[in-house]
FIVEX-618058 format. One record per residue: residue in one letter; x, y, z of N, C-alpha, C, O in turn. Coordinates in steps of 0.2 Angstrom, whole numbers, plus 5000, padded with zeros to 4 digits. Each point is the difference from the previous one (the first is absolute). Layout:
<sites>
AXYZXYZXYZXYZ ...
</sites>
This chain:
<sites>
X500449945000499650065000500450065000500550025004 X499450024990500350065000499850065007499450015001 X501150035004499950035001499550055000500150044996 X499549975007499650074997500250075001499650054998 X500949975004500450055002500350014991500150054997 X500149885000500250024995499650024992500350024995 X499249985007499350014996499550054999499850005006 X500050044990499350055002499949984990500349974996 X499050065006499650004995499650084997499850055004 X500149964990499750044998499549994995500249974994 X499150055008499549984995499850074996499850065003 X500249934991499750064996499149995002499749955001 X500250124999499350015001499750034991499550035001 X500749964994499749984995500050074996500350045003 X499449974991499950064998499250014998499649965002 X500250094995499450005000499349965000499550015003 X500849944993499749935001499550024994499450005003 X500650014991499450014996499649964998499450014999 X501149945001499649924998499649965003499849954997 X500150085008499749985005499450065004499850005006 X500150044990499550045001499349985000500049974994 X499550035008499850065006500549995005500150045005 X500149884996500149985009500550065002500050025005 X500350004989500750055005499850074999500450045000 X498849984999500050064997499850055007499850064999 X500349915006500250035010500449975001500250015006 X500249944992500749975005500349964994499850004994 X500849995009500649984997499949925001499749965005 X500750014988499949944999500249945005499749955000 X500950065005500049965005499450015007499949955004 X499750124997499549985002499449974998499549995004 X500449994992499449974996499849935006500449965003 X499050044998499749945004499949914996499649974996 X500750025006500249914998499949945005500349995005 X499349984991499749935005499650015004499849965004 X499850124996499550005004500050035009499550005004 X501250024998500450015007500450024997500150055003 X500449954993500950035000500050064995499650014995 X501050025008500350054992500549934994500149955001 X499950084994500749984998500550014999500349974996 X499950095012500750035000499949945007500550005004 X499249964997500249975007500349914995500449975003 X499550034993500449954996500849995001500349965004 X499950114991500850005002500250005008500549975001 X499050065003500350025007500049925003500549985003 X498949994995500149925004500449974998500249965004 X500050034989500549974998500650015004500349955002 X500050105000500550055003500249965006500549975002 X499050065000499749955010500149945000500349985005 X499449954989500349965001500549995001500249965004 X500350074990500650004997500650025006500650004999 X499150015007500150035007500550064996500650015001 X499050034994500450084999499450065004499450024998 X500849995005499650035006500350084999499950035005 X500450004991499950084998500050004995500549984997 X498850065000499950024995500050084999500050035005 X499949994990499850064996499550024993500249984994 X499350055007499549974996500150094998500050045004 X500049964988500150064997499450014996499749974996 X500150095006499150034996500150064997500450045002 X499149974994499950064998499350024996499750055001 X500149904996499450024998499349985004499749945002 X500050114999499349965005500249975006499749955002 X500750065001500549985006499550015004499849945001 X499850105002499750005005499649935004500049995007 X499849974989499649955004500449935003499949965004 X500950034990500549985002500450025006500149965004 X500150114995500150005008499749985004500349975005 X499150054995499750005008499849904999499849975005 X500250004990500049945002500449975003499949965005 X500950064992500449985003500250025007500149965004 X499950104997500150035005499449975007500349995005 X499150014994499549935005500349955001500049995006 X500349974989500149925001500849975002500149955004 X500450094993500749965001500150045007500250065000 X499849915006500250025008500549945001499949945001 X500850104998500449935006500150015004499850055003 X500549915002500350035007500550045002500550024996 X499250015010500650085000500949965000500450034999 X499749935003500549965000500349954995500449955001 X499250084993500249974995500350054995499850065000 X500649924996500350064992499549984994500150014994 X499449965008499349984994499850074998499950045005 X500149994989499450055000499949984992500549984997 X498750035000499950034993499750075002499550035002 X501350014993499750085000499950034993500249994994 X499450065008500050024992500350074996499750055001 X500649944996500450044996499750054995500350004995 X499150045005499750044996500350044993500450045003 X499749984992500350044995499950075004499550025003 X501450024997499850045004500650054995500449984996 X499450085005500650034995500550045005499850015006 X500750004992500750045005500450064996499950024995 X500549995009500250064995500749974995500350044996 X499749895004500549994997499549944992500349974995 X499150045006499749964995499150025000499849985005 X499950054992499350034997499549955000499549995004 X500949954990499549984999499449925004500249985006 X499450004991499749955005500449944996500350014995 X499749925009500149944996499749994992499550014997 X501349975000499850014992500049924998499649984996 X500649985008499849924998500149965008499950045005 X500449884994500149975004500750035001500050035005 X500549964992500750015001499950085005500150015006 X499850024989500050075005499550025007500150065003 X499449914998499950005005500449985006499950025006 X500549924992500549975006500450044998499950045004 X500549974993500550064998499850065004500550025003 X498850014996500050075005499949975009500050035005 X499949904995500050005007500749965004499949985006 X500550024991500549965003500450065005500549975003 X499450074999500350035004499649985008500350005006 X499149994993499749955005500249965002500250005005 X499949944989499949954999500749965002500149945002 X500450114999500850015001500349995007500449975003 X499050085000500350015007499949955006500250005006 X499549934991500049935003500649934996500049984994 X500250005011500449944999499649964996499449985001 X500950004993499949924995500450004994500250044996 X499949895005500249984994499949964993500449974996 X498850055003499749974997499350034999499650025005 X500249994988499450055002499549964995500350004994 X499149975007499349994996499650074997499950055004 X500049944990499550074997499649944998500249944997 X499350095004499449975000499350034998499850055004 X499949934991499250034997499449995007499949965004 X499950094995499250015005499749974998499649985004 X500149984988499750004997499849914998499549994996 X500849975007500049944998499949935003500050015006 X499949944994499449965003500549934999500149964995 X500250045010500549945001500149985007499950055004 X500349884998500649985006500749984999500249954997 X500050095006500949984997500350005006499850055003 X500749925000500549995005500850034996500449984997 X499350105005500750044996500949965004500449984997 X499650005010500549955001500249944995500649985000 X499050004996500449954995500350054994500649984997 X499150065001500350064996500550045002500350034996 X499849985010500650035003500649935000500550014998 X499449955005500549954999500249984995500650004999 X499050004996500249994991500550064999500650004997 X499250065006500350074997501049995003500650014997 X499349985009500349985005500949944998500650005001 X499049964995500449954998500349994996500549974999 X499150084995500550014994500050054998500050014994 X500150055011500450055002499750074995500450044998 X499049955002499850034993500050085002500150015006 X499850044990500250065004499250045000499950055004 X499549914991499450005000499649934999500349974996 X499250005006499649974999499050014997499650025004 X500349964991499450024998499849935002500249954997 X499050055008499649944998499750014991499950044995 X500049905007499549994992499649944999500049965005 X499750044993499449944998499749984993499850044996 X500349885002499949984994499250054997499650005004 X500450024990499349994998499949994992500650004997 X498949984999499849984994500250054995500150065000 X499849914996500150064993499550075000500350054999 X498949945003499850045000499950055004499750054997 X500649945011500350055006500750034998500350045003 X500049934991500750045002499950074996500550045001 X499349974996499950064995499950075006500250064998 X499649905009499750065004500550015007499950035004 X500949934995500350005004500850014998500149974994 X500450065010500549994998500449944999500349985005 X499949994988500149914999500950035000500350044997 X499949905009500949985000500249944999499749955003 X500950044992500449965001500549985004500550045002 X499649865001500550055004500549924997499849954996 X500950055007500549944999499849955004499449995003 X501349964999499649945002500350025006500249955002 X499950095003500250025009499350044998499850015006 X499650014990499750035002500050085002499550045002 X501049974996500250104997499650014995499849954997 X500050115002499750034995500450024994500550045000 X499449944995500350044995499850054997500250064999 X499349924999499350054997499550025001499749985004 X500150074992499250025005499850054992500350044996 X498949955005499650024994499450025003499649965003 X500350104996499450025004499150034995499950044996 X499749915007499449964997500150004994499850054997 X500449894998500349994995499349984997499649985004 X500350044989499549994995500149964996499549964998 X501150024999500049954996500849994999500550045001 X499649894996500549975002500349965004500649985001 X498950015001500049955008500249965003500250005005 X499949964990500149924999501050005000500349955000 X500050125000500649975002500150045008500650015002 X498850025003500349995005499849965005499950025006 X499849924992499749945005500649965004500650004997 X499449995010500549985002499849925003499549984998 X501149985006499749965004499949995007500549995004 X498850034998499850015005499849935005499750015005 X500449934993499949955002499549974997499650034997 X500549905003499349964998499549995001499649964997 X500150075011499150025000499850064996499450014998 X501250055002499850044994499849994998499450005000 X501149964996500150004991499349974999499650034997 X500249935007499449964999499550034996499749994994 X500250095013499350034997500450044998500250035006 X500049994991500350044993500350085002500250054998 X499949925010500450075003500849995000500449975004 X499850074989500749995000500350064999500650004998 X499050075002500350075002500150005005499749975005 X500950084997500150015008499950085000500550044998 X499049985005499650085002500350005007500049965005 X500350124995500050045004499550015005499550034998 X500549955009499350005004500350105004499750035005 X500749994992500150065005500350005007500050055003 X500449894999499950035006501049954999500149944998 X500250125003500650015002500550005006499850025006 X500849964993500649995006500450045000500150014994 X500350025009500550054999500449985005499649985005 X501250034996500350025003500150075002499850044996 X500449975011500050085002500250054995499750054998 X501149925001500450054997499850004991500350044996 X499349915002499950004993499550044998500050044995 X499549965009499350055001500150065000499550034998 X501050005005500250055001500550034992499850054997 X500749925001500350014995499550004994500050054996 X499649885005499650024993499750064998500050034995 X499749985012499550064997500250055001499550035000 X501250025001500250055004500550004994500050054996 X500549905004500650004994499850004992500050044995 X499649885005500449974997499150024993499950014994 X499749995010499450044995499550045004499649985004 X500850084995499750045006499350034998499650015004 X500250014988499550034996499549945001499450025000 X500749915001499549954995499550005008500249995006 X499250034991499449985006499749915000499649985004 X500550004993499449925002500649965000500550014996 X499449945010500349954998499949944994500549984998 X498949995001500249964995499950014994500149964995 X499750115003500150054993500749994998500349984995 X499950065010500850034998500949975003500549994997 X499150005012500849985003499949955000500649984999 X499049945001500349944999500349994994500649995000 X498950034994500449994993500750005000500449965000 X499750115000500750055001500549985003500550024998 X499149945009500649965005500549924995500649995000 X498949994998500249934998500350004995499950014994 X500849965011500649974993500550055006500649985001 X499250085004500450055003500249985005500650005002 X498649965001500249965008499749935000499949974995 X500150005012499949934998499350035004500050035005 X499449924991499550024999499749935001499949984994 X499949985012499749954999499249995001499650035004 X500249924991499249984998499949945008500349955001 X499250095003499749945004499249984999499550045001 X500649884996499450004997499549975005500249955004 X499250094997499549985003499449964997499850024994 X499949935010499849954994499249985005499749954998 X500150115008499350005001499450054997500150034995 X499649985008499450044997500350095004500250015005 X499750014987500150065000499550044998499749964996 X500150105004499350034996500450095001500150025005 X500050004989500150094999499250045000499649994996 X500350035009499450054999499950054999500050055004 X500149934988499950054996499650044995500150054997 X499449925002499450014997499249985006500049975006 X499650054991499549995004499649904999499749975003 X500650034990499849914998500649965005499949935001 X500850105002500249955002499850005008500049955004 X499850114998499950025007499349975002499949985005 X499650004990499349985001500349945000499949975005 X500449984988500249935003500349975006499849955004 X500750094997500449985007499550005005500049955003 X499650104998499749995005499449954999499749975005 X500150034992499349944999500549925002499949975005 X500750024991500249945001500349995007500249955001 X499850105002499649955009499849985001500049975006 X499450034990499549965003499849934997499549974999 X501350014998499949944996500249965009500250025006 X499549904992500349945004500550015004500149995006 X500650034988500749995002500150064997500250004994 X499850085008500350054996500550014999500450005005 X499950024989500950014999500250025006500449985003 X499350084999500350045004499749995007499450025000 X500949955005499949965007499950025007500349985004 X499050084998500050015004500049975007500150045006 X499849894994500049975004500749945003500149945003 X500350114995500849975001500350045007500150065001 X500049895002500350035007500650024999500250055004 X500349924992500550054999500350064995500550045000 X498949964998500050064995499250055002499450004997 X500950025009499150055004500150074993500550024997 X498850015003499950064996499850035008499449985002 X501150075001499850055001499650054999500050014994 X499650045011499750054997499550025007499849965004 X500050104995499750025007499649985004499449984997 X500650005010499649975002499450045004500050055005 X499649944993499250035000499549955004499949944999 X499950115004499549975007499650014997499750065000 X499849864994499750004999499749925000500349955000 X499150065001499449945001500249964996500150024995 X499949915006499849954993499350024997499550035002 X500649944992499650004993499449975001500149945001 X499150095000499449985001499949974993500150034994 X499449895007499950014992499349975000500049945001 X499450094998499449975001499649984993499850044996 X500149885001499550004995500549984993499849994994 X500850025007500350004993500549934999500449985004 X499550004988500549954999500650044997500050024994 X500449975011500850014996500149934997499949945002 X500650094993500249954996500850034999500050065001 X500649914998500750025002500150114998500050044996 X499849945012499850095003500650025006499949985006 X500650064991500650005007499450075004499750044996 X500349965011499550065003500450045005499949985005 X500450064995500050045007499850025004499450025000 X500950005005499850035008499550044999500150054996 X499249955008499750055003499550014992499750054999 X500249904998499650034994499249955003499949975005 X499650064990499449975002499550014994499850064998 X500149835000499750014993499649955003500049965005 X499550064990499149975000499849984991499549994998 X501250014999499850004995499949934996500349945001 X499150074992499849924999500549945000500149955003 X500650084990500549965001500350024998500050024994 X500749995010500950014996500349964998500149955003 X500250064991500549934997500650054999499950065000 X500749915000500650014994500250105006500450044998 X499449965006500050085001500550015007500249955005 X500050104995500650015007499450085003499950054997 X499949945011499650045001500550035005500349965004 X499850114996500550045003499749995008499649965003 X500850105000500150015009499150055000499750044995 X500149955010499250045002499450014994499550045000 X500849904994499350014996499449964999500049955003 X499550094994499450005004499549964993500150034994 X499649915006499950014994499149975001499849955004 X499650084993499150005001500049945000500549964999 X498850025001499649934999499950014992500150054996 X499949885001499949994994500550004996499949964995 X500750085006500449994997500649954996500149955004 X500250064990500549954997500550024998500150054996 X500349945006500750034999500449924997500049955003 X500450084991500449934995500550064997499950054996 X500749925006500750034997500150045005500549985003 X499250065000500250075003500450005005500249955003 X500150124998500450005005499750075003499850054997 X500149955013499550075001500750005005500249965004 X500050104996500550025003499950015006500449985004 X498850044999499949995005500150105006500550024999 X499250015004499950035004500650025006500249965004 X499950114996500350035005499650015006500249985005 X499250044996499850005006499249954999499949974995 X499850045010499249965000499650075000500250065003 X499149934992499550055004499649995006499949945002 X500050135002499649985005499050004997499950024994 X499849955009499149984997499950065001499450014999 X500850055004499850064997500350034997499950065001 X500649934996500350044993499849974996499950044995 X499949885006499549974994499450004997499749984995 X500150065010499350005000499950104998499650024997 X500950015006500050074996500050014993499650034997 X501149915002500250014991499449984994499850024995 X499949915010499449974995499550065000499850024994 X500050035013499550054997500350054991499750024996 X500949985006500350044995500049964993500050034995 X499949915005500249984996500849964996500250004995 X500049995010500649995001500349925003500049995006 X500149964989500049935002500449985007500650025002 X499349945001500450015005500649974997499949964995 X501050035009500349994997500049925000499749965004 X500950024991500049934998499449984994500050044996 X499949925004499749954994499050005002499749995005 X500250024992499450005002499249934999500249945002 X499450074996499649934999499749994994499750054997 X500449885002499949984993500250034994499750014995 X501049995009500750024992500249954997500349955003 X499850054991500449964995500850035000500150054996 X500349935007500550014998500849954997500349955003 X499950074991500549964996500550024998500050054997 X500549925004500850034997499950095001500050054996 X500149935011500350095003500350005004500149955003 X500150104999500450025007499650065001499750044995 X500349965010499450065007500550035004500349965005 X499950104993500550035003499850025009499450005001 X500950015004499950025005499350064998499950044995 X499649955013499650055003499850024993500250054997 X499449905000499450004994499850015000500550044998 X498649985001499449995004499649994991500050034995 X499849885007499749974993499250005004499749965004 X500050094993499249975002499649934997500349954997 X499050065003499849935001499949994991500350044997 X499449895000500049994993500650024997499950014994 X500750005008500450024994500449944999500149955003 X500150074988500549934997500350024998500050064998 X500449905000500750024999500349954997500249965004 X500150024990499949954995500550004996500050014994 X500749985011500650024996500349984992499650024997 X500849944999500049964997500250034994499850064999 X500649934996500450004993499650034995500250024994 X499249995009499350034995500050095002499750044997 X500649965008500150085001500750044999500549995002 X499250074994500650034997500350065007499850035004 X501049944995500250055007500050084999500250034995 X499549995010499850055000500250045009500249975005 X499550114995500350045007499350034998499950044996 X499649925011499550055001499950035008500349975005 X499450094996500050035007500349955008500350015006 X499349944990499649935008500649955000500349975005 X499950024988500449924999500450024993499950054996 X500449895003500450004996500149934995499849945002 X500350064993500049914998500950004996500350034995 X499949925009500649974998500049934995499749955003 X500650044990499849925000499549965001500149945000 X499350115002499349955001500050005007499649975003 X500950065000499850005007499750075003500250064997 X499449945008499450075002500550005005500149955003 X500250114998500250045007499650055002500050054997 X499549925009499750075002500750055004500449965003 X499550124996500350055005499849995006499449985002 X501250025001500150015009499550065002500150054996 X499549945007499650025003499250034995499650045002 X500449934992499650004996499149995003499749975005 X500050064991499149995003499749984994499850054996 X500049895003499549954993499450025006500049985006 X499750074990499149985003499749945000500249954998 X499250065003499649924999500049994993500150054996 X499749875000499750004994500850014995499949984995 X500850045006500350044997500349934995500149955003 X500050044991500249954996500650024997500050054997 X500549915003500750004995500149954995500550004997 
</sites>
């Protein structure tokens, strides 16, 4: 076990996040609600934690407000601990104006922080991505064959590599090359990634983003050695390799980039498969995330069918299938929910705020009675009143209306959004 004195970590808090709009259009991509209870900046951090790397630094800048204060509620170590995840906001000085221009420069503008604690070895790490990884067998790899960087990587198919950084590497597993989202010509940079690969036809090795440095190399690169170039897998890996030793550590479990709204709505429905890639229920790989005094989940009248539920929700509805029901959601009698995903509520109403908003005409929040609802996500504090449907599907052109959004045939309603009674999509 590697020391933890000799380790810290640093998580990008993401950039605008367009692709994932509406979700990010009040917060930043690693605050996004995932699985119904967590963010998906508590991802990178639990990995971390396993990984017994217990100081972090999580860098934000856009829509940061709900990020911090997520983080800022939930990571508490002991006073008698050197544990902290803190956060590093885009701030300007008299010696630099501008706000973060990529990944590279944003750790670039914060290593003066970042500097002033002991390590010799630093993890850069995506906010944004839906994995379990034991970074200790990555540091021992980095470790043994002396490399002066280590990039994870993971096999994928012909048809994912166009959307990822594809490397070649020799037979120690160095990088030689690197081609970023290559269009055509493919077929000479397939590697050998092993024989359960090859099998299912994963024999690209993509960049997963998430990076090893040595102290003093991390410092030279971005200060000496390319002081102008802002991203790292645009500009400083390419440019490194052939310069430094640059080793590929292949990762060969479930990984997911959420990065679009069709990958963000898969990952989270395939929890509620039997056996889902992604393993909430692993003692050794816990997902952190704030702990809230909140009631278990009432559920009166309704047949779920592979339905993950969270804490403090309360359904009456006819039946849910295939659906992930967030933290305090509310969901009428009558209703169907298939595919969805309901992000679920920050506070409860009281039966007289309920009973005020119905005089106005104002649904109460959550899901209301006898909705048809399919292939959506329900942003936080929604309010769907009664008869509404929602009928997601390949047959709807994506579009940006006031209420919701359609991505790829999927319906995003707006965070805090109000579908009157009757309302049809």
């Amino acid at each position: 076990m590697i020391s933890s004195k000799s380790v810290m970590a640093v998580i990008l808090g993401g950039g605008a996040g367009t692709r994932l709009y509406p979700l990010t259009a009040s917060r930043s991509k690693p605050a996004v609600p995932i699985a119904g209870k967590y963010r998906l900046v508590d991802i990178p951090i639990s990995n971390c934690i396993n990984s017994n790397i217990n100081r972090m630094f999580v860098l934000t800048q856009y829509n940061s407000a709900s990020l911090n204060k997520h983080i800022k509620n939930t990571y508490h170590f002991s006073a008698f601990s050197t544990a902290f995840v803190d956060i590093l906001a885009a701030e300007q000085t008299p010696d630099n104006a501008m706000w973060y221009q990529g990944t590279a420069d944003a750790v670039r503008q914060s290593l003066r922080h970042i500097y002033n604690f002991e390590f010799e070895y630093l993890f850069i790490l995506s906010g944004d991505q839906l994995y379990q990884m034991d970074f200790n067998e990555m540091l021992e790899e980095h470790i043994k064959s002396e490399a002066d960087i280590t990039i994870a990587t993971i096999p994928v198919v012909a048809k994912e590599a166009s959307e990822f950084g594809i490397l070649k590497t020799d037979e120690n597993n160095f990088i030689t090359s690197f081609i970023e989202k290559p269009k055509k010509g493919l077929e000479e940079w397939a590697s050998d990634t092993g024989e359960e690969m090859s099998r299912a036809g994963k024999v690209y090795l993509a960049s997963m983003g998430i990076y090893l440095f040595n102290r003093k190399m991390l410092q030279q690169i971005l200060l000496e050695d390319f002081p102008q170039d802002t991203d790292f897998g645009k500009e400083i890996m390419p440019k490194s390799i052939g310069k430094f030793q640059i080793k590929s550590y292949q990762y060969d479990g479930y990984w997911e980039d959420i990065g679009h709204i069709s990958s963000f709505f898969e990952a989270n429905l395939a929890l509620t498969q039997e056996l889902p890639p992604f393993n909430l229920f692993d003692n050794t790989n816990i997902i952190y995330s704030r702990a809230r005094m909140l009631p278990p989940a009432k559920i009166s009248g309704t047949t779920l069918e592979k339905t993950v539920l969270a804490d403090g929700s309360i359904v009456n509805a006819s039946r849910i299938e295939n659906s992930v029901i967030g933290i305090r959601a509310r969901v009428g009698h009558g209703t169907t929910l298939v595919n969805t995903y309901i992000m679920g509520n920050d506070y409860y109403e009281t039966l007289e705020q309920m009973e005020a908003n119905i005089q106005k005409g104002i649904p109460k929040i959550g899901i209301g009675e006898r909705c048809y609802i399919r292939q959506a996500i329900i942003d936080k504090n929604s309010r769907i009143g009664n008869d509404v449907r929602i009928n997601g599907g390949i047959h709807l052109p994506d579009t940006d209306h006031a209420l919701y959004t359609v991505k790829d045939g999927i319906v995003v309603v707006k965070k805090g959004a109000v579908l009157p009674d009757g309302f049809v999509i």
